[in-house]
N, C-alpha and C positions, 0 to 999 in steps of 0.2 A: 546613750539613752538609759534612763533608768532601768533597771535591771525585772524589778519587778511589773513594770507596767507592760515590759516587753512578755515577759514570762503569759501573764494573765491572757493578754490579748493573742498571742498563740494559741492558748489553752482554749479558748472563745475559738476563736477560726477554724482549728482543730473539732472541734466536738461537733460544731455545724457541717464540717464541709464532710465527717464521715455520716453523716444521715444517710439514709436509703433516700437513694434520688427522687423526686417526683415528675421528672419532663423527661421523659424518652425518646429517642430521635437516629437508633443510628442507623448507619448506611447497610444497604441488603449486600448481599455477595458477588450481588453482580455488578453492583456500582462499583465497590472496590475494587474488582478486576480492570475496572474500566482505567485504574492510576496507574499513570506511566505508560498506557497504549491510547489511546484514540484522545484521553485526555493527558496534561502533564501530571507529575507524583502528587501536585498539589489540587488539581482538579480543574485546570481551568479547560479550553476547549484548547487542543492542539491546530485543528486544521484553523484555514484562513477563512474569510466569507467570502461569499459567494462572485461578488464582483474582484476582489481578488484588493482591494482598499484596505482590510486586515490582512497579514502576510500568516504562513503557519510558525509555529512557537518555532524558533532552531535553539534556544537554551545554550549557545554554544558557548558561550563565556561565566567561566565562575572566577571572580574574584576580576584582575586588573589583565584589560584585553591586551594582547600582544604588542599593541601599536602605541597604546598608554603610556606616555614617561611619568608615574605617578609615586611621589616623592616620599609616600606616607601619609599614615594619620595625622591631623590635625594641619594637613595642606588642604586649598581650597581643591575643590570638585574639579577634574578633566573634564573636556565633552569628549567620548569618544567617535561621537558624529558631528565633529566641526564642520565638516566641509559641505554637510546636506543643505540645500537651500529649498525653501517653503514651495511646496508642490502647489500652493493656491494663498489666497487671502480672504477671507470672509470678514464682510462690511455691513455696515445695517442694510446698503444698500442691494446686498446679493442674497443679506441673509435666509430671505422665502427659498432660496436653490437648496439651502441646507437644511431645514429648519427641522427634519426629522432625526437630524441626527448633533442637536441644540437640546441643552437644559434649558429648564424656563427661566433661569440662573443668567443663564448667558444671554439669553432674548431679553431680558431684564437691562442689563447692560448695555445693549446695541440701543435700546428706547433710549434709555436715558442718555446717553453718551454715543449717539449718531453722527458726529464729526470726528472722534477722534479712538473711539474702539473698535478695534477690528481683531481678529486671530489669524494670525500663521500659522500654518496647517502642513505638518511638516509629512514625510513619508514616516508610517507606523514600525516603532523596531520594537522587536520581541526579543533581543539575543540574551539576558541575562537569564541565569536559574539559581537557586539553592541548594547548600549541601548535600549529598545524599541525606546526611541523618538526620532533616525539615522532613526528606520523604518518608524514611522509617513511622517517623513519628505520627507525621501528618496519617497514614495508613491508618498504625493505632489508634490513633484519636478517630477517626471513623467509623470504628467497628467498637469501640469502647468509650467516647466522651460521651460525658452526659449534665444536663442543668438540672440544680438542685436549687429550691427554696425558691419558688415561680420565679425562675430563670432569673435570679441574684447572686447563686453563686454556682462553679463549674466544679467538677472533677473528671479530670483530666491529665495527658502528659505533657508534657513543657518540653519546647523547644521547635513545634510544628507546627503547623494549621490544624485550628481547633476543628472546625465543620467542613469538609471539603465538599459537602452534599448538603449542605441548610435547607430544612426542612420548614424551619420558622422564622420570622421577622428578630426572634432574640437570637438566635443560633446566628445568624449574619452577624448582629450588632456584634456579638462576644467575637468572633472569628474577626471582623475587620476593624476595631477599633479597642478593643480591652485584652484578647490573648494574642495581636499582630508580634511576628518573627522581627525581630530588629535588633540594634546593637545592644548589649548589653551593659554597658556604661558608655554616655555621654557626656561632655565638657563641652563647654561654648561660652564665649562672648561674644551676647548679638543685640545689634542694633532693634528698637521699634518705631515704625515711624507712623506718627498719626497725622495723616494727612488732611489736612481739612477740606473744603470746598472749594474755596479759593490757591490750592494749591501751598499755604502755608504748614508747615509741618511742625508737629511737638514729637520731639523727641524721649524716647525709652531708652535705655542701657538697662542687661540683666545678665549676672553671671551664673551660670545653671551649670549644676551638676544631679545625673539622673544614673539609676541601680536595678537595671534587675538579673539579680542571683541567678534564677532557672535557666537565663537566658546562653550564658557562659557557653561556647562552641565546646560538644563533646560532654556536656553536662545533660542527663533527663533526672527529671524527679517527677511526682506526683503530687499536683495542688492538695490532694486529701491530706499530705501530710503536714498541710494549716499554716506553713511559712508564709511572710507577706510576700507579695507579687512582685511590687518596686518601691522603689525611695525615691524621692524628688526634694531637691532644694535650688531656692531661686532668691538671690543679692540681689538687690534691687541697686545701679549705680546713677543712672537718671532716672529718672529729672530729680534736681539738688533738695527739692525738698522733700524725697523720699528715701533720699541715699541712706546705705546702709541697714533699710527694711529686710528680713528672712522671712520667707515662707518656706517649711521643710513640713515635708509628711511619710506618709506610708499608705500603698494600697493591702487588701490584703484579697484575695481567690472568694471568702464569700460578702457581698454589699450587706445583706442583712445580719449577717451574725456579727462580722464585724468589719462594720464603716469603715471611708477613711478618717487618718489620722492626721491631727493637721497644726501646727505651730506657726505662731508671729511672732519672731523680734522684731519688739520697736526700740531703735537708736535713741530716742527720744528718754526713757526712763531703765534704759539697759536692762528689760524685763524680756523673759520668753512666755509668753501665755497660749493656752491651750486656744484652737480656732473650729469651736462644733459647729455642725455641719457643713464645713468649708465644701463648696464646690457649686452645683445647681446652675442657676443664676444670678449668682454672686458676682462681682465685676473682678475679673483679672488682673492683677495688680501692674499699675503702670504702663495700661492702656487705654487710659480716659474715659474708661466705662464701652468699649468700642466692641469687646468681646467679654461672654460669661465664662464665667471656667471652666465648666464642661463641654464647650467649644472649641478647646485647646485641641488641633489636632482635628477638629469636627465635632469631632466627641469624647468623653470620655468621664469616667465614673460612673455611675449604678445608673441602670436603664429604669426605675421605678418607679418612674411617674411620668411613662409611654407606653401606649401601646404601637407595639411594633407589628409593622408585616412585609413580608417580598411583595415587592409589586411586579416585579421582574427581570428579566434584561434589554439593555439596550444594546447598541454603537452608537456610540456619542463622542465627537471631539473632546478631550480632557486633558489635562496637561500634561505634560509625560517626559523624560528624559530635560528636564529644564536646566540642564550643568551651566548654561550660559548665564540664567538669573542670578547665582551663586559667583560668579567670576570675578577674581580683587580687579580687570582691564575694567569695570563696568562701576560710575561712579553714583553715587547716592543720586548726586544733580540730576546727572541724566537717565536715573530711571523712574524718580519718583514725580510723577506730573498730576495736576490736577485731575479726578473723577479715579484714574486706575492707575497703575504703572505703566511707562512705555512698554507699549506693542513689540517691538522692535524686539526685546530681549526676552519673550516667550513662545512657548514652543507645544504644540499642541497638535497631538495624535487621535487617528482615529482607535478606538480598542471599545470590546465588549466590558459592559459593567452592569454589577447587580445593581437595581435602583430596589434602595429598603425607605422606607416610611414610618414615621411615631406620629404617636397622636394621642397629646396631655389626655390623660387620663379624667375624668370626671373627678372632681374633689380636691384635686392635685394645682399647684400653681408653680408656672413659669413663664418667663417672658416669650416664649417660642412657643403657640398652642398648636404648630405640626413644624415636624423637622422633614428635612429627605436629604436623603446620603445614596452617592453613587461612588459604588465599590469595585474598583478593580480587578479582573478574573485572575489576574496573572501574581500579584504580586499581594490580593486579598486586604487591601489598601483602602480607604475612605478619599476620593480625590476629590469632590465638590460638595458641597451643602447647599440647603436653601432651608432658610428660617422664617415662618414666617407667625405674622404676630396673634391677639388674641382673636382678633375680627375677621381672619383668613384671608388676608393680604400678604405679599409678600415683603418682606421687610430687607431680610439681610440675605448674600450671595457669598458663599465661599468656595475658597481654591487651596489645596495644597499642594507643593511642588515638592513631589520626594525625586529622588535622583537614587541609582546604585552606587552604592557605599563599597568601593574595593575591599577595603583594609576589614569590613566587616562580612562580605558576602552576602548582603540585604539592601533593601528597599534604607532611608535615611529621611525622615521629613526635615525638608527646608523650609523655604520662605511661603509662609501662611497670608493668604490676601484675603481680606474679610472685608466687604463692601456694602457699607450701608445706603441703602437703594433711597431711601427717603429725605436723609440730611446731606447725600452725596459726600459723604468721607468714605476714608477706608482706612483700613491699620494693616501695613507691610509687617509683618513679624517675623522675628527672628532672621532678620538681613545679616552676612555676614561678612557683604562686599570689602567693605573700608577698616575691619578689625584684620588685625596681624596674622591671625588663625582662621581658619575655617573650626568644621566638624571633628573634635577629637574622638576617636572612637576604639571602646575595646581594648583599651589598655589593661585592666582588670588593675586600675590605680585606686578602685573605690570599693568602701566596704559598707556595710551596715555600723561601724563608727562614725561616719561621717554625716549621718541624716539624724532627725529627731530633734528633740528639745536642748538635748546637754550641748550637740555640734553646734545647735543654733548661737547657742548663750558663747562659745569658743568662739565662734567667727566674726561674733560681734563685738567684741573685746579688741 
């Protein structure tokens, strides 16, 4: 990356993110006594509920469980729960038995697809945790994180859970979706498959490689000190007449002071040009217009044209421990079927989630005028979405299937299913069944040379 534009845009991030804060929010003293006793270090609720359907948190496994033969990074996912089989099934037909503990998400799906969706409802397991020093952190950042620049940019520690007590609709959003604990470099080749109505599929290929610095195990720093966040770069390999496309950028700690950063090589005129305002609802490159970019994930980029709030907690079936979806024994054919994916190869627990809410702002435009994300207690995760359009209809239905990443000691997003309730498609993302690798993770193979304009214009060469 050019040297100077890297310098400047520090200088920019830096000056903003030490302002005197304006959003105050942190935890009293008694909340934080409560980390690591009645709740975990991270805050979620220890005990089980009441019917005894949630189990209490046991945390007992950090990193690859005893019984694991797990080969390494960049092997596909183990189940470490092979052998549980579906304590229930839920059918359009049973669905009223469950219906309290149903996104409108998923009641959306059972309407529309009443012969052939249904969820496996597997027994709820809790046993993975995080390093001690996610706890350390995760502390400090409670009794000291704070949102600066109406809740656009954070000053805080890296390396924990930013809010373990959210106070506000943006305090969740930054906590489960923009500062989430996760690997600090990734590598993949994965599949997209855009499914149509009819069951025919257009195919994606993307080679992605993703950075972020703070993240590094045994590494804290402080966002105040105006480094960017992450680096993202994505090859586009299908479909042929996109091959060879770059998208590389940079986040940086404050949205306002300074944006992301965002580059296109086109293969076309072997040019790298700058991509302003890349993100919103912008279409995701090499996915048929199927998902926006800030979608990616559920969410992600600058909350500022939402209004956010907690609306609260539920128990809600969600998908959880999915290692199966991710399996090389599990082939394209037989998972990708007309309206969803096969039933058969997911996996879906009962667990408490924070249900957060936006709602477009007056003046503001996107193609989503209220979003809703349901956030996981345990692991601080975004696991479903519901998007819906300008008329307050429900339009689109998401799911993310993260799985625990051994090799990294965290949560890992997998295979993204984004379901359009109206034209009946969906887009399978980032599938990694039928590629040679899985999830590379953590190798610390990537630097800040390999993202930006100059790597872009290198790779395309």
């Amino acid at each position: 990356m050019n040297v100077t534009i890297k310098g400047l845009l520090f200088t920019v991030a830096a000056t903003a993110l030490l302002q005197a804060p304006d959003l105050q929010a942190h935890a009293t003293a008694e909340e934080i006594a409560r980390l690591g006793k009645d709740l975990t270090c991270v805050g979620a609720e220890r005990a089980g509920n009441a019917d005894g359907s949630i189990p209490e948190w046991s945390g007992k496994w950090l990193g690859v469980p005893p019984h694991v033969d797990f080969k390494g990074t960049g092997s596909h996912p183990i189940d470490p729960y092979a052998d549980d089989k579906p304590l229930f099934v839920i059918t359009a037909e049973n669905m009223a038995q469950y219906a309290d503990r149903l996104s409108d998400g998923q009641k959306a799906l059972f309407q529309k697809y009443p012969q052939t969706f249904r969820m496996p409802v597997y027994q709820s397991r809790r046993d993975f945790r995080f390093p001690d020093a996610v706890c350390d952190v995760t502390r400090e950042n409670a009794a000291n994180a704070e949102l600066v620049d109406g809740g656009e940019g954070v000053i805080a520690t890296t390396g924990g859970i930013l809010f373990p007590f959210p106070k506000t609709g943006l305090e969740l959003l930054w906590t489960s979706s923009i500062f989430t604990y996760r690997p600090f470099t990734e590598e993949l080749i994965s599949d997209n498959a855009y499914v149509l109505a009819d069951g025919k599929v257009n195919w994606g290929r993307v080679k992605s490689r993703n950075l972020a610095p703070h993240l590094e195990p045994g590494k804290r720093t402080s966002t105040a000190e105006g480094r960017q966040s992450s680096y993202y770069m994505n090859e586009t390999l299908l479909p042929e007449r996109d091959k060879g496309e770059i998208n590389t950028g940079m986040e940086f700690w404050n949205h306002k002071a300074a944006p992301r950063q965002s580059w296109r090589y086109d293969p076309g005129t072997r040019r790298v040009r700058q991509s302003p305002g890349y993100g919103f609802d912008m279409s995701f490159p090499g996915t048929g217009g199927s998902i926006t970019v800030d979608e990616v994930r559920l969410f992600n980029g600058t909350p500022e044209r939402y209004d956010w709030k907690i609306v609260g907690k539920r128990e809600l079936y969600i998908p959880y421990n999915t290692y199966r979806l991710h399996s090389p024994d599990v082939k394209y054919a037989d998972l990708l079927k007309p309206g969803h994916i096969n039933p058969d190869y997911m996996r879906y627990e009962l667990h408490r989630v924070w249900v957060l809410e936006g709602t477009l702002k007056e003046g503001y435009r996107h193609l989503y005028g209220k979003r809703v994300m349901y956030v996981d207690e345990d692991s601080w995760l975004m696991k479903m979405a519901e998007n819906y359009d300008a008329r307050g209809g429900l339009w689109r239905t998401s799911m993310m299937n993260y799985f625990y990443a051994y090799e990294a000691n965290t949560w890992q997003a997998g295979v993204g299913l984004y379901h359009d309730l109206q034209t009946g498609t969906y887009l399978a993302f980032n599938l990694v069944n039928e590629q040679r690798n899985g999830y590379t993770l953590n190798t610390g193979k990537l630097s800040e040379r390999d993202f930006g304009p100059e790597a872009a214009r290198r790779a395309g060469l």
